[in-house]
N, C-alpha and C positions, 0 to 999 in steps of 0.2 A: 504494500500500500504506500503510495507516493504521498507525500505532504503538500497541498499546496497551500498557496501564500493567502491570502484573503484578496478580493479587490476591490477599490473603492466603494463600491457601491455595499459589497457584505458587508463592510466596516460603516458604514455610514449605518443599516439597517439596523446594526447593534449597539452603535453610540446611542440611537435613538432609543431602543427598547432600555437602555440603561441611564437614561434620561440626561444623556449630554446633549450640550448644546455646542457641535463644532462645525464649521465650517469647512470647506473643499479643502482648503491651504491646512487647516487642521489635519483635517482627516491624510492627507499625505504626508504630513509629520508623520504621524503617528505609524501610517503602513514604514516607513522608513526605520523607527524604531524599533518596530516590532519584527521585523525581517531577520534579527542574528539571531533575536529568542530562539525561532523556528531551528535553527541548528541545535538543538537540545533535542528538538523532536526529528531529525533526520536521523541523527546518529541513533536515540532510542530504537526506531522501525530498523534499524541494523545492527541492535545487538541482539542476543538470544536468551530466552526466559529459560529457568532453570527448569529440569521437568521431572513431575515422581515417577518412582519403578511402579509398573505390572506385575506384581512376582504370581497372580495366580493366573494362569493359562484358561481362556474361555471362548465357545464358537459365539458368533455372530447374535444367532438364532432365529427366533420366528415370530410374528404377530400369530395368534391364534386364531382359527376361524370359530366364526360365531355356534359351531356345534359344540366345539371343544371348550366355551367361553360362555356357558348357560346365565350366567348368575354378571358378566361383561365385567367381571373383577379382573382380570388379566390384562394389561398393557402387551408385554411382550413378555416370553420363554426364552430362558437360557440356563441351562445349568453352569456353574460354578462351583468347582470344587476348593474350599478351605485345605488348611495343615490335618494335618492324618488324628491329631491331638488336640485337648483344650475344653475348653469349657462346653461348645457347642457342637463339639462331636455328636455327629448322629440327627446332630437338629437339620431341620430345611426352614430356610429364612425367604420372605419375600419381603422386595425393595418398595418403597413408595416411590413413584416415580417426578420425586420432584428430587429427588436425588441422584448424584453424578456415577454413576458404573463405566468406566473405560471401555467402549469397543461397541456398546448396547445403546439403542437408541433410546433418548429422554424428550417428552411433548410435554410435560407439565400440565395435561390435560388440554393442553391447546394446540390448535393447526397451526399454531405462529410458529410452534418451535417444529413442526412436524419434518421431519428429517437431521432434525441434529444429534448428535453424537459424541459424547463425551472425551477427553482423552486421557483423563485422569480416575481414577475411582475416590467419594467422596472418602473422609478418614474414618468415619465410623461402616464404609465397604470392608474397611482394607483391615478396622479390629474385628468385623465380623468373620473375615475368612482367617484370620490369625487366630483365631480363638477354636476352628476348627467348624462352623457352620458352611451349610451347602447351599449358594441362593440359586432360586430358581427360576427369577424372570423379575419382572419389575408390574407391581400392582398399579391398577387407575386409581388415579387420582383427578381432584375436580378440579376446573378450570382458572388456571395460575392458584390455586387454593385458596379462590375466594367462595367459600360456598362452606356450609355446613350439611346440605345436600345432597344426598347424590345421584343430578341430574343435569349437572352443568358439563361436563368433560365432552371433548367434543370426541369419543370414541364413542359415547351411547351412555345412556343411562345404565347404573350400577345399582344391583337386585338386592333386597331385603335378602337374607337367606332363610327366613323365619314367615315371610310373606310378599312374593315378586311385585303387589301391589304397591310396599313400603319403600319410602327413602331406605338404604342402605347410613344414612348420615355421611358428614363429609368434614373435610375435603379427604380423608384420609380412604376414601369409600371403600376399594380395593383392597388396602391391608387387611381391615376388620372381615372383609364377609371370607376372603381365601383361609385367611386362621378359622372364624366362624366356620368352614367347612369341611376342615382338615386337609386341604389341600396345600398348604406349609403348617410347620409348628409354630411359627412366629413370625412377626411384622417390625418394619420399621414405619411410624408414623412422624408424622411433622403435625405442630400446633401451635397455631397464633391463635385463636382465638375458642377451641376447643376440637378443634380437628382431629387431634388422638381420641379422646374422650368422647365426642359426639358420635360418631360410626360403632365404637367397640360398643357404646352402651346400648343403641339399638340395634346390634348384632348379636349383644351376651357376652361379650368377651371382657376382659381385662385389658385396660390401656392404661398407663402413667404417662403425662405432660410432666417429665423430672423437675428437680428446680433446674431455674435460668443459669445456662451457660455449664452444668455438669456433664453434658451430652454434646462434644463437639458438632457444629453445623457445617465446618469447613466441607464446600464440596454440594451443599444442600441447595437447592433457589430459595433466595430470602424472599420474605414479603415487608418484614421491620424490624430494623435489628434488637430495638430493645423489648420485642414480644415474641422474636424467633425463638421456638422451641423443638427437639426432636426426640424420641424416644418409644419404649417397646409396647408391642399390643402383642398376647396370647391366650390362648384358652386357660391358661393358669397363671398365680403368681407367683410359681416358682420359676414356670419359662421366662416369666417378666423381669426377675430379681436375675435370673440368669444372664438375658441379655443386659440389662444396664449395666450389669458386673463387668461383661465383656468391653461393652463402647463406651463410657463414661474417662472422663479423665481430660485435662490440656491436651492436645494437641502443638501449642506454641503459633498457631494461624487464626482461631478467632477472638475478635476481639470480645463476643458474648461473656466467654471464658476468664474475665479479670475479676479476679474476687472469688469466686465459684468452689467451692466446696470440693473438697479430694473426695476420690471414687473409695469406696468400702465394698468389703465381702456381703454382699446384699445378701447372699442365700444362706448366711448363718444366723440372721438378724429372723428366718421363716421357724420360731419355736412351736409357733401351733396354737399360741394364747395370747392373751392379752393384759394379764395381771397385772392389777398395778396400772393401767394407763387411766387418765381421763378423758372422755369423748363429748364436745357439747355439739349439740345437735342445731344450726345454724336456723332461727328461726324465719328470718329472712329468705330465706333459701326455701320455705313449705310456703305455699296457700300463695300463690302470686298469681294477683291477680289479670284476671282472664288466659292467664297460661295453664295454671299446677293443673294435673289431674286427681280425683280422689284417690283412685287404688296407686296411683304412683306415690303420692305422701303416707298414704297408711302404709306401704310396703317397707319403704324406706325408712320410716321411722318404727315400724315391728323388726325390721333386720337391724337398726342399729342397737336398741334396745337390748338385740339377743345377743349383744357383747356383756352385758352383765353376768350373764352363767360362762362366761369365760371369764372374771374376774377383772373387768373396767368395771369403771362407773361412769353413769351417761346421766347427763342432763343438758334442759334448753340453754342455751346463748343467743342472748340480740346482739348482732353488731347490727346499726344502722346503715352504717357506710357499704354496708354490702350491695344495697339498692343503688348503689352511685357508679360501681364498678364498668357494668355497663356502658353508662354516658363518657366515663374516664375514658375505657377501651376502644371505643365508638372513634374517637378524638384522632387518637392516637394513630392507631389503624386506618382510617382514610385519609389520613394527611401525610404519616409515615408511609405508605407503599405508593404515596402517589410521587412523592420525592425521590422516597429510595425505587421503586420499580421502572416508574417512565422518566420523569427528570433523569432520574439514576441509569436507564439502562438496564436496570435486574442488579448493578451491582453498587453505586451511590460511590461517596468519597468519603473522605476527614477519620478511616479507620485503618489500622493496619493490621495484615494480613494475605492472606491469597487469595488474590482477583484472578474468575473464571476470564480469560480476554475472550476464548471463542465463545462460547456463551454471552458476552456482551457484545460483539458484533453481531451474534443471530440475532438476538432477542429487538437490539436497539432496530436493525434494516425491517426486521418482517413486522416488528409491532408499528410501524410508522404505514407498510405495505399494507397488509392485513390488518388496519386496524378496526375494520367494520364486523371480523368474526372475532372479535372477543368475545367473550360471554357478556350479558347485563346485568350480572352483579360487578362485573370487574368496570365497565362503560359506568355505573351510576354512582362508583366508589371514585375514580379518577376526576368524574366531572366535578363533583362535589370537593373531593381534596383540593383541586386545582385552585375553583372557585374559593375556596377558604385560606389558599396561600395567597392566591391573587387580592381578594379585601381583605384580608384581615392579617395578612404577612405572619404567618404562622404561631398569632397567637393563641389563639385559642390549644394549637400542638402544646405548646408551651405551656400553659396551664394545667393541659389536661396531666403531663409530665410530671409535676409539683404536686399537684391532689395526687396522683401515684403514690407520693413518699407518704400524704396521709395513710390512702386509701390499705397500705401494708403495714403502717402503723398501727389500723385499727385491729386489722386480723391477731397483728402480732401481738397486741391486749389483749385478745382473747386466748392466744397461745400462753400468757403468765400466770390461766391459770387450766386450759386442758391444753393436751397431747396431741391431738384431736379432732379434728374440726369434720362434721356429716351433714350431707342433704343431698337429694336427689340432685345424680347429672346431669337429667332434662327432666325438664317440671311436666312434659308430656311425653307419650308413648309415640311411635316411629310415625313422621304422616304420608301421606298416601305421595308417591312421586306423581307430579304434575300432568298432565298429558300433552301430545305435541303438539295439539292446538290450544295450548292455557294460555292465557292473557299476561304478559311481560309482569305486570303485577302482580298476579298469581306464583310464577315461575321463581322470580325473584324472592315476595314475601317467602315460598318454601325454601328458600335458599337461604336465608340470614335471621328467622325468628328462634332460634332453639337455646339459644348462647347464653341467655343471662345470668346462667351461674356459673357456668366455665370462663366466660372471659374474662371476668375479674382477676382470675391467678394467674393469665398470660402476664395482665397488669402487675403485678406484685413480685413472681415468679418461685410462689409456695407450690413443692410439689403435689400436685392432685392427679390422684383415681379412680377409675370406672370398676366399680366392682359388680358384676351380675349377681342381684338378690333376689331373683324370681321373674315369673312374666302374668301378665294378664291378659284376655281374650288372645291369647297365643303370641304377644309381645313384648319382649326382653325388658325390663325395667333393671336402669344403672342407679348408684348408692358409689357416691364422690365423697374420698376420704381423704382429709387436705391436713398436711401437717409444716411443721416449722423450717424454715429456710434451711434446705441439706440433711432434714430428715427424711428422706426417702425409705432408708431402711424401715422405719418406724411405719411408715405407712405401706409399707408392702409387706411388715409384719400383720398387721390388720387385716391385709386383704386375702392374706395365705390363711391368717385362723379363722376368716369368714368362712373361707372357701372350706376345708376340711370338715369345719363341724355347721355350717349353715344357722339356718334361721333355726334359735332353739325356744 
């Protein structure tokens, strides 16, 4: 790629939008001055980026045909074989495919990206096949991962496994229903805004959003770095405790990771009990209105309950700020993906670390080409962000940023005096996927109403999970167990003596 110089007229078109006031004679100052800059950026287009090893050998592989792809949970097939040894010997992992695999092709749910191919695998690929896991292809995922849905991926809609009428939930769609079906042992999921947590809980599965920045993202597509989250979904939480074990840790590339709590033996922390913890059951989080359903609050509050014959003690907690979390997230999230995604390119600035370049050349050319097939929740998320950078110069971001530090304060009062923290992870049961003639409103509203309790702790970045504690009318109901920044053990201890002895 050649550099070329700017010419008059560009430079005049940007003085202007930067609200200078220069004249012709100006403006040819200025190209003059700025002409030896430019020798910074010839010489950069001619050095060479450093690049990671491949150490696991893998074919190509195959997009599935729609016989072999019932349930439209599969992106693409590939097998991948791990070390002979390790933690996940024996397991079979499937990737979310907003994640980087060397060699295997990544859409992020969208035709923008549709032919690109990675060249790297992201860091938590390369602990997965180190630890001795087999992946097997790469799961759909919904459209750039803006959807809670899953109906937005431009491969087709992604099946309830529990009822092909139901959203499968999203963005993470694909992870949750391939575990939910045993066709792998485990998932990698990504969550800004409940994405892990939304799918597994209306699939039945277990999913953890860990805390912020325990789970390297290097290699992941962001949507905003201070809500980027990634981590495991399985039928159990001992395959959960297992994989964090494996991916968890620095890397030395993202900058999520400053601060962030050292990785622990997760699966020693699974005794089977609870003794000794405190559990307060978030009251904010039951009876919201015109969302909660009844049998989803009675459940979840009869399974939290049934941690007292394991030796917790459970009672109500108000935090109020919990009903704010939302609007916080709201904020953040359309104004941060709108900088960091399209301003940004997919990959934004003022952070250090390892920038995807081929990935910001695809994504920057085909979203400017293609930008009429984006989905409409990503078109009504961008227009809005824009509009609120454009009036209001990012302040409102900014604020919402600041009530963040309340918004984890409050929890964290609640944590001085439980262990603990419960309430359902969707206040309703799975909804029916849209049909292909629904009204953009329709489509949409199924795409972004489920969240109000999960995205709070994208906000804060307390680990929370989806734990399966029963179904109604044939419908998975999830029980989100949130604990203190870098307790993850703690709450995947929780979710393992759920799972074992159940609702007692």
């Amino acid at each position: 790629m050649s550099i070329k110089q700017p010419t008059i007229e560009e430079l005049g078109i940007i003085a202007n939008h930067c609200g200078f006031n220069l004249s012709l004679d100006d403006l040819k100052s200025f190209l003059g001055l700025i002409e030896p800059v430019l020798a910074s950026y010839h010489r950069l287009e001619e050095l060479q980026e450093s690049t990671l090893p491949i150490r696991y050998p893998r074919a190509f592989g195959h997009q599935p045909f729609p016989e072999d792809n019932e349930f439209g949970a599969w992106y693409w097939k590939s097998e991948i074989k791990g070390s002979e040894t390790g933690l996940l010997a024996g397991k079979t992992v499937a990737i979310k495919d907003n994640v980087s695999v060397a060699g295997i092709p990544m859409m992020n749910g969208t035709d923008v990206l549709k032919g690109y191919v990675p060249e790297t695998d992201a860091t938590l690929v390369t602990r997965i096949l180190d630890a001795g896991g087999t992946i097997l292809g790469k799961a759909v995922c919904e459209s750039l991962c803006v959807s809670g849905g899953s109906h937005t991926s431009d491969t087709g809609p992604v099946y309830n496994p529990h009822d092909k009428t139901r959203s499968a939930g999203g963005s993470s769609s694909g992870s949750a229903v391939l575990v939910a079906l045993s066709e792998v042992d485990m998932a990698i999921g990504g969550d800004q805004g409940g994405s892990i947590r939304i799918p597994a809980g209306w699939c039945g599965i277990y999913g953890l959003k860990a805390t912020y920045g325990l789970v390297p993202y290097t290699g992941v597509f962001p949507v905003e770095l201070t809500l980027d989250h990634a981590g495991p979904m399985a039928r159990t939480a001992l395959d959960c405790a297992l994989l964090l074990e494996s991916i968890a840790g620095p890397d030395g590339a993202d900058p999520r990771q400053m601060g962030a709590p050292l990785p622990e033996p997760y699966t020693k922390a699974l005794v089977g009990n609870v003794k000794g913890l405190k559990i307060g059951l978030v009251e904010e989080g039951f009876n919201i209105p015109g969302q909660s359903e009844k049998d989803v609050d009675e459940m979840v509050r009869k399974s939290a309950y049934s941690y007292e014959k394991l030796g917790a003690r459970v009672k109500p907690v108000s935090i109020p700020w919990h009903k704010e979390g939302l609007h916080i997230f709201t904020a953040i999230i359309v104004e941060g993906m709108t900088v960091l995604m399209f301003s940004g390119n997919s990959m934004g600035t003022n952070w250090k670390g390892r920038y995807d370049v081929r990935l910001l050349d695809k994504f920057s050319l085909n979203r400017r080409i293609y930008a009429d097939n984006l989905s409409d929740t990503t078109k009504r998320a961008v227009m809005l962000g824009q509009y609120m950078q454009d009036r209001y110069y990012g302040r409102y971001y900014a604020k919402a940023q600041n009530l963040a530090r309340d918004l984890k304060a409050a929890y964290d009062h609640a944590f001085n005096e439980f262990d603990l923290l419960v309430m359902p992870t969707l206040p309703f049961k799975a909804t029916r996927i849209p049909n292909k003639d629904a009204s953009r409103e329709e489509s949409v509203n199924r795409a972004l109403d489920m969240n109000i309790n999960t995205a709070p702790f994208n906000v804060t970045g307390h680990p929370a999970m989806t734990v399966p504690c029963g179904t109604s009318s044939g419908l998975p109901i999830g029980m989100m167990i949130v604990g203190r920044t870098g307790s993850d053990a703690t709450v995947l201890q929780a979710a393992d003596a759920f799972q074992r002895n159940g609702p007692v």
